[in-house]
Backbone as JSON, one array per atom type, in Angstrom:
{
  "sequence": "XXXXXXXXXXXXXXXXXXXXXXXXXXXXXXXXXXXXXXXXXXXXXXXXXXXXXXXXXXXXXXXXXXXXXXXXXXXXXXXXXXXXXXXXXXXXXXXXXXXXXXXXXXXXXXXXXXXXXXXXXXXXXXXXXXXXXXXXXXXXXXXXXXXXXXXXXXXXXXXXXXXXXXXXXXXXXXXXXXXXXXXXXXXXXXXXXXXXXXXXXXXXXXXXXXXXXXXXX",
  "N": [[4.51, -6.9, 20.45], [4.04, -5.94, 22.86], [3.92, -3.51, 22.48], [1.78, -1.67, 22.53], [-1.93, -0.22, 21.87], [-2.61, 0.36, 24.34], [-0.31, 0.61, 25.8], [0.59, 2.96, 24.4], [-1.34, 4.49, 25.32], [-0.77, 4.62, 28.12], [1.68, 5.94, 28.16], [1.0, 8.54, 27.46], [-1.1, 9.64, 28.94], [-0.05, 9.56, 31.37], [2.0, 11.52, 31.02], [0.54, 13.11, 30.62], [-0.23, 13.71, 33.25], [2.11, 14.08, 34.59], [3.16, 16.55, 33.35], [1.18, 18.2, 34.26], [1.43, 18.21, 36.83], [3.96, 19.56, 37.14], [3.6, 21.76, 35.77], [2.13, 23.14, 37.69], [3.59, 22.69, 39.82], [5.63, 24.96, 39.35], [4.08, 27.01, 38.69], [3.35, 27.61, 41.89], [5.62, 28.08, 42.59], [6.21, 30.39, 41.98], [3.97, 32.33, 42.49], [2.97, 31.54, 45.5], [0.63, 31.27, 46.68], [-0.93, 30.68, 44.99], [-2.17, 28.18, 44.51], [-4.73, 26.69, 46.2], [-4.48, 24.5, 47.96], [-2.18, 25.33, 49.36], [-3.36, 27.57, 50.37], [-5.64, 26.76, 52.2], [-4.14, 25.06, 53.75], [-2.74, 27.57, 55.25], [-5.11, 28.66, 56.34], [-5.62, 26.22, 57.85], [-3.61, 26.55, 59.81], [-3.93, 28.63, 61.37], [-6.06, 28.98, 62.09], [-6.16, 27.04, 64.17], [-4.48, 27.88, 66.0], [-5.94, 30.56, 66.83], [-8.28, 28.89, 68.01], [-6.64, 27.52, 70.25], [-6.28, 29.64, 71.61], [-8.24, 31.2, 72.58], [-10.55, 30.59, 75.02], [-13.11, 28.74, 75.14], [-14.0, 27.69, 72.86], [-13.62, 24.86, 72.98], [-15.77, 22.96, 71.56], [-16.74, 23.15, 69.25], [-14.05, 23.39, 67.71], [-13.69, 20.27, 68.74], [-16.23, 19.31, 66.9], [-15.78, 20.39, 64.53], [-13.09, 19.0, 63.92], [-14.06, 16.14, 63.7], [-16.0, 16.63, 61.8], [-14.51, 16.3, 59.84], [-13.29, 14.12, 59.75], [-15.29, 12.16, 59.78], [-15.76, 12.66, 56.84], [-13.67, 11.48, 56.0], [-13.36, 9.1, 56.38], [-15.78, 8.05, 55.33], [-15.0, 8.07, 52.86], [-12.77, 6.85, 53.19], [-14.0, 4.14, 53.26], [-15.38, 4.22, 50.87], [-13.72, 3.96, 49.27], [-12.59, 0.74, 50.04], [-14.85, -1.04, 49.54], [-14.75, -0.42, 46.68], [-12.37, -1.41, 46.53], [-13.06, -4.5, 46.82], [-14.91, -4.84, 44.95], [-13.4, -4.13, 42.01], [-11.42, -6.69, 42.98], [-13.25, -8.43, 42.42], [-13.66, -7.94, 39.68], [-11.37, -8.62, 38.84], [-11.62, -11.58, 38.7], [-13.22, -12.2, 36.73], [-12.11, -11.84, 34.16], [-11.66, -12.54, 31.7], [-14.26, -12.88, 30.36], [-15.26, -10.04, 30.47], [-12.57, -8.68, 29.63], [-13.34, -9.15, 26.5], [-15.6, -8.81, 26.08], [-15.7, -5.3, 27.24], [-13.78, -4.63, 25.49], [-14.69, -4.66, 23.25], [-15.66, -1.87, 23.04], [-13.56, -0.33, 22.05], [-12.84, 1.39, 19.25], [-12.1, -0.32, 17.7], [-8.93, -1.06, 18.46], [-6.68, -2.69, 19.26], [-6.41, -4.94, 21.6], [-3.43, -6.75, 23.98], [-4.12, -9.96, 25.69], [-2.73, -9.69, 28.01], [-2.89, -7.32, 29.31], [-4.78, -6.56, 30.44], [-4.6, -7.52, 33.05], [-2.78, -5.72, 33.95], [-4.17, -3.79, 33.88], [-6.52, -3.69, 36.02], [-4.65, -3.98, 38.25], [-3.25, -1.87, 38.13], [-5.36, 0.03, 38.86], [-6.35, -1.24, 41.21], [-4.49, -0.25, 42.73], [-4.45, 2.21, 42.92], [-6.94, 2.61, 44.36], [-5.9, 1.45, 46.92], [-4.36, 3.01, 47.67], [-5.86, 5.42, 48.26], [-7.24, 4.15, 49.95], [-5.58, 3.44, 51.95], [-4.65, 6.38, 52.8], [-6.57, 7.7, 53.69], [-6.99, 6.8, 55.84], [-4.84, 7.14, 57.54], [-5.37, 9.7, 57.45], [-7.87, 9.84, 59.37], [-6.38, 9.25, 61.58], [-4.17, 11.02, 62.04], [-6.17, 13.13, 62.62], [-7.44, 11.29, 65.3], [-4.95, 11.74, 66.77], [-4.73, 15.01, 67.08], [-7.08, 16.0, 67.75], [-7.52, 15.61, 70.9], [-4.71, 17.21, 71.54], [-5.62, 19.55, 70.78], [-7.21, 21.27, 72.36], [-5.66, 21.27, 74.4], [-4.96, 22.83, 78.19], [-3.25, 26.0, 77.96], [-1.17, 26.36, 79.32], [0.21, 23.84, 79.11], [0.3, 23.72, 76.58], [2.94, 23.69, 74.77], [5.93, 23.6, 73.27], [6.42, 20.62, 71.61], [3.75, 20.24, 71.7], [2.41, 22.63, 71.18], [0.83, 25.75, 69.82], [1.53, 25.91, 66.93], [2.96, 23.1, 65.87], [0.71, 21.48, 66.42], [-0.97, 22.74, 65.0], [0.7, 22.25, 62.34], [0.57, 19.37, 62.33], [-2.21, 18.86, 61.57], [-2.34, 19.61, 59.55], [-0.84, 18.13, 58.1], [-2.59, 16.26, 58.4], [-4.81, 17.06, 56.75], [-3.04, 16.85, 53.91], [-2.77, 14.31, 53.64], [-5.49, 13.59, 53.28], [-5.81, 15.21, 51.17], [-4.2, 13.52, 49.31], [-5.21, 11.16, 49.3], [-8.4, 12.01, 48.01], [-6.93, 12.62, 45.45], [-5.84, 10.36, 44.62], [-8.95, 8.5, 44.63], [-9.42, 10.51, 42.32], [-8.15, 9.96, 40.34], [-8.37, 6.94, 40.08], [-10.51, 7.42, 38.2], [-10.37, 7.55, 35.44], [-8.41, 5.17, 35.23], [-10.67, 3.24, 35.51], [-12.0, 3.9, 33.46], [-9.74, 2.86, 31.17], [-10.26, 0.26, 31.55], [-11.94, -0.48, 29.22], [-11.32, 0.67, 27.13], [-8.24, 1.99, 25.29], [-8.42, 4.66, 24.41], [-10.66, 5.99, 25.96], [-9.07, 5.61, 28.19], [-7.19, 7.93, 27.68], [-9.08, 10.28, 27.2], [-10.77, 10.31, 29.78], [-8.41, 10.72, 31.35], [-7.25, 13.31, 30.02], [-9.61, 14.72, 30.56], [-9.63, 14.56, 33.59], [-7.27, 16.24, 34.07], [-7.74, 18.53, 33.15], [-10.02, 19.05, 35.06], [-8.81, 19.25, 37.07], [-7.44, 21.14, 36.79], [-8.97, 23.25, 37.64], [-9.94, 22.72, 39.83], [-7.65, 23.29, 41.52], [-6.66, 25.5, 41.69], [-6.61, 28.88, 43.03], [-9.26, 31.15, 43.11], [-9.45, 33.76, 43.65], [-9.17, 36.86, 43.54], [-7.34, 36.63, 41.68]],
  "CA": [[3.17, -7.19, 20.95], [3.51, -4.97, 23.87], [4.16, -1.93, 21.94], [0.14, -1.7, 21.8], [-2.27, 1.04, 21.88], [-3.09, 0.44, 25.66], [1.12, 1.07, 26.4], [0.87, 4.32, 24.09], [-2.66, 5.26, 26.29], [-0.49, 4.95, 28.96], [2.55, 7.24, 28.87], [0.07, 9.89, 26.92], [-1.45, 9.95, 30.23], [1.25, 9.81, 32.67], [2.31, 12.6, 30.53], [-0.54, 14.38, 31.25], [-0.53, 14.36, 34.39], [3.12, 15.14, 35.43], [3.12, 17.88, 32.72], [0.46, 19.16, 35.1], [1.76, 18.77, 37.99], [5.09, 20.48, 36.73], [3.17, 22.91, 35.71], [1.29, 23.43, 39.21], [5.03, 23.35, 40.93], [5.92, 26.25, 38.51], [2.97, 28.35, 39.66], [3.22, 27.66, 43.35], [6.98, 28.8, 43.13], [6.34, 31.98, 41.42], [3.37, 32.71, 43.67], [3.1, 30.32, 46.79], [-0.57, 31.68, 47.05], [-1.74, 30.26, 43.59], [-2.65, 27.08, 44.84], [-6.01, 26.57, 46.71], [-3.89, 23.78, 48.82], [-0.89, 26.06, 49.9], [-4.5, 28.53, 50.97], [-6.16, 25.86, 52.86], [-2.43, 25.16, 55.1], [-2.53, 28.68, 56.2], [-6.3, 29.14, 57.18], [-5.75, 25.57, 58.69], [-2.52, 26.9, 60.99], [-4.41, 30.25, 61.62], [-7.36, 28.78, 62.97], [-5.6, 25.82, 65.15], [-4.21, 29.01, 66.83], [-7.16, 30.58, 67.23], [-8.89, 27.6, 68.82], [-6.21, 26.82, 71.07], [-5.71, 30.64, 72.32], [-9.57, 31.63, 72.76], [-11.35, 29.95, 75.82], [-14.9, 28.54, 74.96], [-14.51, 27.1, 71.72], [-13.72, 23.51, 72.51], [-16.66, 22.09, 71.03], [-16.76, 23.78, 67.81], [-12.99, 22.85, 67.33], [-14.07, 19.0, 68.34], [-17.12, 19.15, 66.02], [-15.44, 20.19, 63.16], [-12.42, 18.17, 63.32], [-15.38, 15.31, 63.6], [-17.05, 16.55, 60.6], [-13.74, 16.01, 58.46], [-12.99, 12.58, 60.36], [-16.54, 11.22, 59.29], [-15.48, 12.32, 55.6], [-12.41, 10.7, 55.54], [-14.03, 7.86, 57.49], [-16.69, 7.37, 54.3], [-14.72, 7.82, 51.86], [-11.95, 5.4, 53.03], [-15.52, 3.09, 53.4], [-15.73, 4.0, 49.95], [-12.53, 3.09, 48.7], [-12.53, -0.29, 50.41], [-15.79, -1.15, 48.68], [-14.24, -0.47, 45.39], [-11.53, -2.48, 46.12], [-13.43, -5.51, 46.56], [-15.55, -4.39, 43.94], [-12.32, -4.7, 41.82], [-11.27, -7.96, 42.56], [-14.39, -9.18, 42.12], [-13.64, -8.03, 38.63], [-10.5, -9.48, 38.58], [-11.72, -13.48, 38.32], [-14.09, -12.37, 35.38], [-11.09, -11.06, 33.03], [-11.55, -13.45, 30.18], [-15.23, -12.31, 30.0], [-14.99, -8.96, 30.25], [-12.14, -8.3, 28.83], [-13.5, -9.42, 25.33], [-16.89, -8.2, 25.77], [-15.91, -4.03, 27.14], [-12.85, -3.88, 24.63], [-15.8, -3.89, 22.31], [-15.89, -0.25, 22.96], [-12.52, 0.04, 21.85], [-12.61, 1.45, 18.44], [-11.14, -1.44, 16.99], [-7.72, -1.17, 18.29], [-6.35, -4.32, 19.92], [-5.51, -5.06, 23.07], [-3.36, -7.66, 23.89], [-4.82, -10.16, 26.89], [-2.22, -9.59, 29.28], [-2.88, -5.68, 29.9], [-6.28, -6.33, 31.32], [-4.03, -7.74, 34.87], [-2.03, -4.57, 34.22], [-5.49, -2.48, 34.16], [-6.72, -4.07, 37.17], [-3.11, -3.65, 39.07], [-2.69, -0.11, 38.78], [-6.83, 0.19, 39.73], [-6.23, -1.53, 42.5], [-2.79, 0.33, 43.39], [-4.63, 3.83, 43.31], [-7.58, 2.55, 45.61], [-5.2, 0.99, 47.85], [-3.62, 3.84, 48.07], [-6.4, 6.48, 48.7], [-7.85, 3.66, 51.24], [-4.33, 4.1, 53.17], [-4.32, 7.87, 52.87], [-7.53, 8.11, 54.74], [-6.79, 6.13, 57.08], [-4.03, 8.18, 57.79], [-6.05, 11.31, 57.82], [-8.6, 10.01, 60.59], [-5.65, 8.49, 62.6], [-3.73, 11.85, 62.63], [-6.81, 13.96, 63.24], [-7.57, 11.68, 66.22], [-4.02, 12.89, 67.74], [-5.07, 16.49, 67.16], [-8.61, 16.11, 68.88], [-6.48, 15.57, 72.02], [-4.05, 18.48, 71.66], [-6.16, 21.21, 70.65], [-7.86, 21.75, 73.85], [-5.25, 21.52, 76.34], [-4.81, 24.2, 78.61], [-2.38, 27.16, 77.51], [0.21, 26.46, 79.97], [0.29, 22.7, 78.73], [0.57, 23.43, 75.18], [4.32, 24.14, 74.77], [6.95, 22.65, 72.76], [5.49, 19.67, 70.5], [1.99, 20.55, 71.7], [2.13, 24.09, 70.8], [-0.16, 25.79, 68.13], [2.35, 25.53, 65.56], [3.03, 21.92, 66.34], [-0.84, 20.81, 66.0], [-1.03, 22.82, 63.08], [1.16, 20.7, 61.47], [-0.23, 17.71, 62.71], [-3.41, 18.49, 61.28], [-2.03, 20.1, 57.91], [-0.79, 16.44, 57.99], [-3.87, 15.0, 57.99], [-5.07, 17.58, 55.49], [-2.34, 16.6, 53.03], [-3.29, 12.88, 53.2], [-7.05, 14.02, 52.64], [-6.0, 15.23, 49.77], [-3.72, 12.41, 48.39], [-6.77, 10.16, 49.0], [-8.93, 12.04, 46.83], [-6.18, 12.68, 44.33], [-6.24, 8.89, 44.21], [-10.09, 8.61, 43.89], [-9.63, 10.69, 41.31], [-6.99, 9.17, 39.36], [-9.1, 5.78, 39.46], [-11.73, 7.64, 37.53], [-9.42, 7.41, 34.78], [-7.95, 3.68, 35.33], [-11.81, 2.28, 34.95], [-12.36, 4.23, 31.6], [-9.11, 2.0, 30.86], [-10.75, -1.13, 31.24], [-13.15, -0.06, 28.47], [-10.4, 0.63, 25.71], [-6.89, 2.71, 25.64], [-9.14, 5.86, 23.74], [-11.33, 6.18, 27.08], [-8.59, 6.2, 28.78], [-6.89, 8.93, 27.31], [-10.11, 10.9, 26.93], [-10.62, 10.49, 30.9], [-6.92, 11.6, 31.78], [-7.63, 14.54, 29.43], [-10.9, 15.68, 31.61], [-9.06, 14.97, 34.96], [-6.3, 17.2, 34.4], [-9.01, 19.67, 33.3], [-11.09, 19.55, 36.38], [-7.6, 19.9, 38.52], [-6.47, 22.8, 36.46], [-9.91, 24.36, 38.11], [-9.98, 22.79, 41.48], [-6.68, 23.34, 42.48], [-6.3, 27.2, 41.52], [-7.31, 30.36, 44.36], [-9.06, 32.08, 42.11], [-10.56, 34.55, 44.52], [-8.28, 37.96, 43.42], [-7.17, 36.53, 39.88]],
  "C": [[2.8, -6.25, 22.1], [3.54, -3.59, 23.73], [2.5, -1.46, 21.08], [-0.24, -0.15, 21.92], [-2.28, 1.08, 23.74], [-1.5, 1.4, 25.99], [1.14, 3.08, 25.77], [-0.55, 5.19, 25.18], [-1.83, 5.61, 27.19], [0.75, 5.51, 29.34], [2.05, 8.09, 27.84], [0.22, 10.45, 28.8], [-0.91, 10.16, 31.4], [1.7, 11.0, 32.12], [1.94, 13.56, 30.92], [0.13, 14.78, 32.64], [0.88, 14.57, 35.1], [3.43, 16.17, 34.63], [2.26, 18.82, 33.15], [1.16, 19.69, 36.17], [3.17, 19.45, 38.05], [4.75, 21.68, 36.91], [2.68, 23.91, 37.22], [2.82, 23.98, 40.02], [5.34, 24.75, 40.93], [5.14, 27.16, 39.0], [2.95, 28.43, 40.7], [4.84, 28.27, 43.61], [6.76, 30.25, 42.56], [5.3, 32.76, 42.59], [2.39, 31.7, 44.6], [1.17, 30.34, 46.6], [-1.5, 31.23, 45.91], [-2.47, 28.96, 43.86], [-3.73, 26.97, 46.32], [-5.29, 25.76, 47.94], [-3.0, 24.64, 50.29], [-2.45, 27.29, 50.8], [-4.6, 27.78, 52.19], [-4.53, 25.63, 54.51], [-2.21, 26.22, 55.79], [-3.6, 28.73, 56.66], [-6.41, 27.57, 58.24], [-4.96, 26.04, 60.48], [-3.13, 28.2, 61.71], [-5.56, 29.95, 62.71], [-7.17, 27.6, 64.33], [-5.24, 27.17, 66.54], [-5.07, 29.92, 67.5], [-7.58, 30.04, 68.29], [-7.91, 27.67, 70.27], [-5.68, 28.52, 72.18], [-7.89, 31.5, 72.73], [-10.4, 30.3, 73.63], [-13.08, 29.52, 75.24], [-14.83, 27.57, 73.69], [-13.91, 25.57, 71.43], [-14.3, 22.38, 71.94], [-16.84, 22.26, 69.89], [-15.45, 22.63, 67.38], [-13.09, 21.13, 67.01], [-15.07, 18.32, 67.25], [-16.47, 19.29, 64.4], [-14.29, 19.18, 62.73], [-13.19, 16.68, 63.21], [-16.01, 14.98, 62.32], [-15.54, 15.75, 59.64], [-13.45, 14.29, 59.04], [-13.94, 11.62, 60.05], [-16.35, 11.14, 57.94], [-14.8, 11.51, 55.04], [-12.85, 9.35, 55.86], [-15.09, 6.93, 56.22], [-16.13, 7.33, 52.97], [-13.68, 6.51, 52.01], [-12.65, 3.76, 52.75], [-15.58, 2.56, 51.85], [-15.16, 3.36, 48.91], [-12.31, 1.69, 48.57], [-13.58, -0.95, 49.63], [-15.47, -1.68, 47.31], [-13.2, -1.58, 44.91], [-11.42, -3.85, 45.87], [-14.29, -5.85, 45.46], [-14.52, -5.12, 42.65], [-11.46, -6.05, 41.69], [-12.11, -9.13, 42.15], [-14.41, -9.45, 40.18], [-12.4, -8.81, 38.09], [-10.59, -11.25, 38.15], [-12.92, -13.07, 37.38], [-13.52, -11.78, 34.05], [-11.15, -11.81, 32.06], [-12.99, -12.85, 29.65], [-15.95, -11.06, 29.69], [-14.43, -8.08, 29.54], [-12.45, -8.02, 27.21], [-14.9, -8.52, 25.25], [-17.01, -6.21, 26.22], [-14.71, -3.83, 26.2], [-13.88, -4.07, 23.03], [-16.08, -2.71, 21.49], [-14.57, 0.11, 22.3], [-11.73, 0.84, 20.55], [-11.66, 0.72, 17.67], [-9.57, -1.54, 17.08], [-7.75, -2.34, 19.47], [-5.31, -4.21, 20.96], [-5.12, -6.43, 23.85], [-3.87, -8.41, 25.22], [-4.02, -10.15, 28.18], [-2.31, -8.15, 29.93], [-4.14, -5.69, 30.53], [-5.96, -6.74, 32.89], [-3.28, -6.44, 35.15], [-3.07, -3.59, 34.73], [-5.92, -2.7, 35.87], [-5.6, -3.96, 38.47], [-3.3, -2.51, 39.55], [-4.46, 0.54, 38.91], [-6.33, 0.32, 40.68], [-4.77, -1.07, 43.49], [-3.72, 1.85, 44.29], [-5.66, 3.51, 44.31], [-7.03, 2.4, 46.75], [-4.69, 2.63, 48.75], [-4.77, 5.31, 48.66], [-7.13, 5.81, 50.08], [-6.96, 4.1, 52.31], [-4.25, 5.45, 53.28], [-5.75, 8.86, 53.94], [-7.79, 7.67, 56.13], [-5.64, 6.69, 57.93], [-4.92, 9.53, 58.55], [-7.11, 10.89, 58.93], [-7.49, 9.39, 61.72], [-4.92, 10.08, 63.03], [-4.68, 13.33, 63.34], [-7.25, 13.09, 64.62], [-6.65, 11.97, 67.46], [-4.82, 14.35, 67.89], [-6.35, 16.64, 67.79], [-8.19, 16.13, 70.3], [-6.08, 16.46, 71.77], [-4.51, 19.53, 71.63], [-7.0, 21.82, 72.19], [-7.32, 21.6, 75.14], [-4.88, 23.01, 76.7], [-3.58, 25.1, 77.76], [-1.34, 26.81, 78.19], [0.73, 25.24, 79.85], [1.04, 22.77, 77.4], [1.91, 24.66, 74.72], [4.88, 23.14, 73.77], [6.31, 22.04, 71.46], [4.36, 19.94, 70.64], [1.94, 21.86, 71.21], [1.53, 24.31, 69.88], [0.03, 25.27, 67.04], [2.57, 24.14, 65.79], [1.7, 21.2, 66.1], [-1.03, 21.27, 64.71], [-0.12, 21.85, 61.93], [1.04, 19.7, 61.37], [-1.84, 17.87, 61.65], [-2.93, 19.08, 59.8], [-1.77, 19.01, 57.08], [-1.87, 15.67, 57.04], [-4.77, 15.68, 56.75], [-4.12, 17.11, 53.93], [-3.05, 15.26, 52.77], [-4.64, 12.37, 52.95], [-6.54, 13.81, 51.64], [-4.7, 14.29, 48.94], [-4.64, 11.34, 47.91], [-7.53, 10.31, 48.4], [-8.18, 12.6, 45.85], [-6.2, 11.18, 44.01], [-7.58, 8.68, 43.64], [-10.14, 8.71, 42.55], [-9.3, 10.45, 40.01], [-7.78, 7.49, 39.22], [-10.04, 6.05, 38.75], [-11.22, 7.24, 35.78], [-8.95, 6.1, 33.77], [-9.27, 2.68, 35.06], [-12.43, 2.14, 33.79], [-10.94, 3.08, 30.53], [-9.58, 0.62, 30.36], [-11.86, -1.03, 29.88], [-12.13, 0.13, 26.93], [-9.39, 1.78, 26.01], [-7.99, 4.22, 25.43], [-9.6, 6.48, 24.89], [-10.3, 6.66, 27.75], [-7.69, 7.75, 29.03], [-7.45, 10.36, 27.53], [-10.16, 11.56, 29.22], [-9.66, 11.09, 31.74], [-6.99, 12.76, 31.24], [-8.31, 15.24, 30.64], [-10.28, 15.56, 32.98], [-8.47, 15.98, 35.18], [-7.27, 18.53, 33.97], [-9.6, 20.24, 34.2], [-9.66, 19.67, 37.89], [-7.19, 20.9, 38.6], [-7.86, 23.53, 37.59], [-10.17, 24.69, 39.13], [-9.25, 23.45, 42.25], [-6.17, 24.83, 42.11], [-7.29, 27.91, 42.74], [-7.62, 31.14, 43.25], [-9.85, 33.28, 42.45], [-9.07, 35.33, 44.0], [-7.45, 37.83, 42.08], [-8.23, 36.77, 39.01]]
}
């Protein structure tokens, strides 16, 4: 009974996507510079240095780490939303269930995978809510550090030292909308295994495109 279509939807798709991200490893070890991410980590550390060695530009530095702290700030907003959103759907699973597996091209899904669908939803929101919450907690360490004097910023405060702090909070940006994007996925689920498939397909599509430097290829 549990050897349904939903279970085969779902190690297709897990498939997918660590046969991507295999793939992605593979290219970032051959050349480090292939990945848009591994870019982003050096013009972050480059410019922390910058900032913290050029007099005048403490307001810039505070403004922009600002701008990304309001992003992370609305999207975690947005996350949270979803998540109640979500359970909201959760106490209407008898009604739902029957009426969007509709869409399902007639393959059958048994009624206990619709708490599974809703689970691993509510796993990946969870999880991009915590990841932004992260990312405005460690950028507002680094709003502090970047502007102390020069003869202050030694040791743990030092360029290199904030840069990593904030590469930090860049990483857990982007786990948070790697989550996002992975619930885009998990809602086409609730709709029939096919969707979901279909949706995991086009993700790993639009990652192959995002996540390449393709400035000099």
């Amino acid at each position: 009974m549990w050897f349904s279509s939903d279970l085969m939807a779902l190690l297709s798709s897990v498939a997918l996507v660590l046969a991507y991200y295999a793939w992605l490893f593979w290219q970032v070890r051959r050349s480090p510079d292939y990945s848009i991410h591994r870019v982003n980590q050096t013009a972050r550390g480059l410019w922390v240095r910058h900032v913290m060695s050029t007099p005048g530009l403490e307001v810039l530095a505070i403004q922009t780490l600002r701008n990304l702290s309001m992003a992370a700030t609305f999207k975690g907003s947005s996350a949270a939303l979803l998540i109640l959103g979500t359970l909201t759907l959760s106490g209407q699973s008898e009604n739902l269930g029957h009426a969007w597996h509709a869409l399902n091209l007639g393959l059958v899904s048994p009624p206990g995978w619709w708490t599974i669908k809703i689970l691993c939803l509510l796993t990946a929101l969870i999880v991009a809510f915590f990841a932004f919450a992260m990312t405005i907690r460690m950028l507002n360490h680094v709003m502090f550090m970047i502007n102390l004097p020069a003869c202050a910023a030694v040791g743990t405060l030092s360029p290199a030292s904030v840069a990593r702090r904030l590469n930090r909070a860049g990483s857990f940006y982007s786990i948070g909308m790697r989550a996002l994007f992975g619930a885009i996925p998990l809602a086409f689920w609730l709709f029939g295994s096919v969707f979901f498939v279909g949706a995991t397909a086009g993700l790993v599509l639009v990652l192959f495109v995002i996540d390449r430097n393709r400035v000099g290829t």
